[in-house]
C-alpha positions in Angstrom: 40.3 -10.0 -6.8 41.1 -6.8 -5.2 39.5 -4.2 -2.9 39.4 -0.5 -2.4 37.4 1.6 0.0 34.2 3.7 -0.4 32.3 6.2 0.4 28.4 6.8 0.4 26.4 9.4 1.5 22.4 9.5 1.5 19.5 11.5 3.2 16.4 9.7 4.5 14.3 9.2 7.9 16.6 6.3 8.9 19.9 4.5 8.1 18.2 1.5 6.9 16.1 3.6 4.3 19.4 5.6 3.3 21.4 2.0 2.7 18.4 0.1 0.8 18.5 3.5 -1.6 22.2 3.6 -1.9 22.9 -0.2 -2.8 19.7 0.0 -4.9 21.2 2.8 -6.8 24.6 1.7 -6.6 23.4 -2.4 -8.4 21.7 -0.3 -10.8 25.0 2.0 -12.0 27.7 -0.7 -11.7 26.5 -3.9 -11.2 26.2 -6.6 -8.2 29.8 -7.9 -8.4 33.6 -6.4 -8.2 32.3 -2.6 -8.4 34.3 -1.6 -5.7 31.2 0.2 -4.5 28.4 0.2 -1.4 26.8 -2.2 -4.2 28.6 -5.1 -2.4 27.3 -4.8 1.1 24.1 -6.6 2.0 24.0 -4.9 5.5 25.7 -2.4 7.3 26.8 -1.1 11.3 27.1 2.0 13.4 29.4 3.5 14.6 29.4 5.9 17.4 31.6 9.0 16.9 33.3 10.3 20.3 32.0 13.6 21.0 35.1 15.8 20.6 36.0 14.0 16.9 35.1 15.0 13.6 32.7 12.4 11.9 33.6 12.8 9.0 37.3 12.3 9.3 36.2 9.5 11.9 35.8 7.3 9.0 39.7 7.3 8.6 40.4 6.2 12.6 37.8 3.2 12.3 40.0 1.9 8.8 43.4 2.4 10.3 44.7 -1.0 11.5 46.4 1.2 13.9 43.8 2.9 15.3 42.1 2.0 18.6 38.6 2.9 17.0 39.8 0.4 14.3 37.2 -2.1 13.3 37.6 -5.5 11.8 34.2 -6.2 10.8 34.1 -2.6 8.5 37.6 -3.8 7.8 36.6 -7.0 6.0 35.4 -6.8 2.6 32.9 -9.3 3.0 31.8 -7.6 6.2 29.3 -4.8 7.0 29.3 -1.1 5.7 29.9 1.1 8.5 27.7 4.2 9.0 28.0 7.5 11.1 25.2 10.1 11.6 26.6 13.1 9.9 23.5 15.4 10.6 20.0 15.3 12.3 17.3 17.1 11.0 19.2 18.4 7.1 16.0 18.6 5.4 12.3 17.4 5.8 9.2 15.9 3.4 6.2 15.5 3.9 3.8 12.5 4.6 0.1 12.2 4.1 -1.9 10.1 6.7 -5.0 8.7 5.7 -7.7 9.6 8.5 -10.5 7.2 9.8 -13.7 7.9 8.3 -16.0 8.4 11.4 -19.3 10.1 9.5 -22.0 8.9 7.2 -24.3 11.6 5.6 -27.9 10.7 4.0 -28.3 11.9 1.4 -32.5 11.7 -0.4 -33.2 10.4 -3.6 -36.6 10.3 -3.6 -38.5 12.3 -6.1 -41.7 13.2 -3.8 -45.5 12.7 -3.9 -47.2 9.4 -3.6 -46.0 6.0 -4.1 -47.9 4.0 -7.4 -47.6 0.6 -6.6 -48.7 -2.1 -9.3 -49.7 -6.1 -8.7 -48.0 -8.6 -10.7 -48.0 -12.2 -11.0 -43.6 -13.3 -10.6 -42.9 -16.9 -11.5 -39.9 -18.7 -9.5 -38.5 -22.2 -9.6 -38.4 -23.9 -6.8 -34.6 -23.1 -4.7 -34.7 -19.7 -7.0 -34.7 -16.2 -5.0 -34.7 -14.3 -8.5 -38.0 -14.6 -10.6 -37.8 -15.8 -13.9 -40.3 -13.8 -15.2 -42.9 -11.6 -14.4 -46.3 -11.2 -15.9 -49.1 -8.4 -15.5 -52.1 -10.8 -15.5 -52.5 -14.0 -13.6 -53.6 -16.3 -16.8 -50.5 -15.2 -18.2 -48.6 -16.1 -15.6 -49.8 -19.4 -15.8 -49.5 -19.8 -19.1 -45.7 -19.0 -18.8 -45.0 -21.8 -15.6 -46.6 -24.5 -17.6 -44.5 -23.9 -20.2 -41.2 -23.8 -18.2 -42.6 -26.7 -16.3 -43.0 -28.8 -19.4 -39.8 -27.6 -21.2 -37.2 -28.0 -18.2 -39.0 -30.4 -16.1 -39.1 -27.8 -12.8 -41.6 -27.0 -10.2 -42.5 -23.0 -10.8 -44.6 -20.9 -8.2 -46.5 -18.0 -9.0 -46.0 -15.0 -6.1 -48.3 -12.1 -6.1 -46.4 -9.4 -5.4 -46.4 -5.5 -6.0 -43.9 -3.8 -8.6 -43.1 0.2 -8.1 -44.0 2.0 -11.1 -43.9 5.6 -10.9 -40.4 6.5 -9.2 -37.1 5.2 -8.8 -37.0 2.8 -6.1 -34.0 4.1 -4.9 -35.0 5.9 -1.5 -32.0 7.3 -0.4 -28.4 6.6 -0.3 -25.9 6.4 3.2 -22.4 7.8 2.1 -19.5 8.0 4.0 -18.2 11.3 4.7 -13.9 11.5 3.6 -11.8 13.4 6.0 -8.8 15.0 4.0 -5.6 13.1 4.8 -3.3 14.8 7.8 -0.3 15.9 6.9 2.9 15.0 8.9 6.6 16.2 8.9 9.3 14.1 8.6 12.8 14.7 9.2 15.5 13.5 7.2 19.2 12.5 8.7 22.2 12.8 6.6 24.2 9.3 6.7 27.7 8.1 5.5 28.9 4.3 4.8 32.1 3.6 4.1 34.3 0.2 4.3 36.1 -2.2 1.4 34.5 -3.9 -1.1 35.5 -5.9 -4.1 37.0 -4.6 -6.9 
């Protein structure tokens, strides 16, 4: 098989987010094998541009055999992509950062006036924390743990304890207090990578 060069040129924060984007796109239009494209190239390299030379014509001194810029690793097919900084700064998007919650506001549910309390009679097996019933009158009650006693072969006891019947027992409720995400800037670089690839 044969190989030609290429040429690919991307925006994003960093090179390696412009590269992953370009091969990504690149698989996904031609294929993984023999495109001829940045499709190939599993990783890439800089190259630093002398101050006084175009970058973009650059490209042409680094794939010139002749060339003292020329590089053999861009050179090979099976080698890295090479990639120059075209442009700092070409465009920017922006971000949104969460923000640490660092608040909690009560908030009252009660409904006012006085608390109505009621006695009841809650029957719980022996090792249970959850009652598995609850009766108003104690002969009741009774009544029910023999029966549960005699039926499933399980030690019940009988707790007095006091049921609230005239509100919600809901008191109040503790809620956290969301800070609206911060908003951040971030500028994008415009990137080129270029080398041989399989054709």
């Amino acid at each position: 098989m044969g190989a030609i060069t290429f040429e690919s040129v991307g925006v994003g924060e960093n090179p390696e987010e412009v590269f992953d984007e370009l091969v990504e796109t690149a698989q996904y239009e031609h294929g993984q094998m023999y495109t001829g494209t940045i499709a190939e190239k599993s990783d890439f390299k800089m190259v630093n541009v002398p101050k006084h030379h175009n970058r973009a014509k650059h490209i042409n001194k680094v794939l010139d055999p002749n060339s003292k810029y020329y590089d053999s690793d861009i050179n090979d097919k099976w080698g890295p992509a090479g990639c120059i900084l075209l442009e700092k700064n070409v465009s920017h998007r922006t971000e949104k950062i969460p923000r640490k919650i660092k608040r909690a506001k009560y908030v009252n549910k009660s409904n006012g006036g006085r608390k109505k309390w009621k006695q009841v009679y809650s029957l719980y097996p022996v090792g249970n924390k959850t009652p598995v019933d609850t009766k108003d009158k104690k002969a009741d009650a009774v009544s029910k743990a023999r029966k549960i006693a005699k039926k499933e072969g399980r030690k019940i006891i009988i707790k007095v304890e006091k049921k609230l019947v005239n509100k919600d027992p809901i008191e109040g409720v503790v809620k956290p207090l969301k800070r609206e995400p911060k908003e951040k800037k971030v500028y994008l670089n415009k990137y080129v990578f270029f080398g041989w690839a399989s054709c």
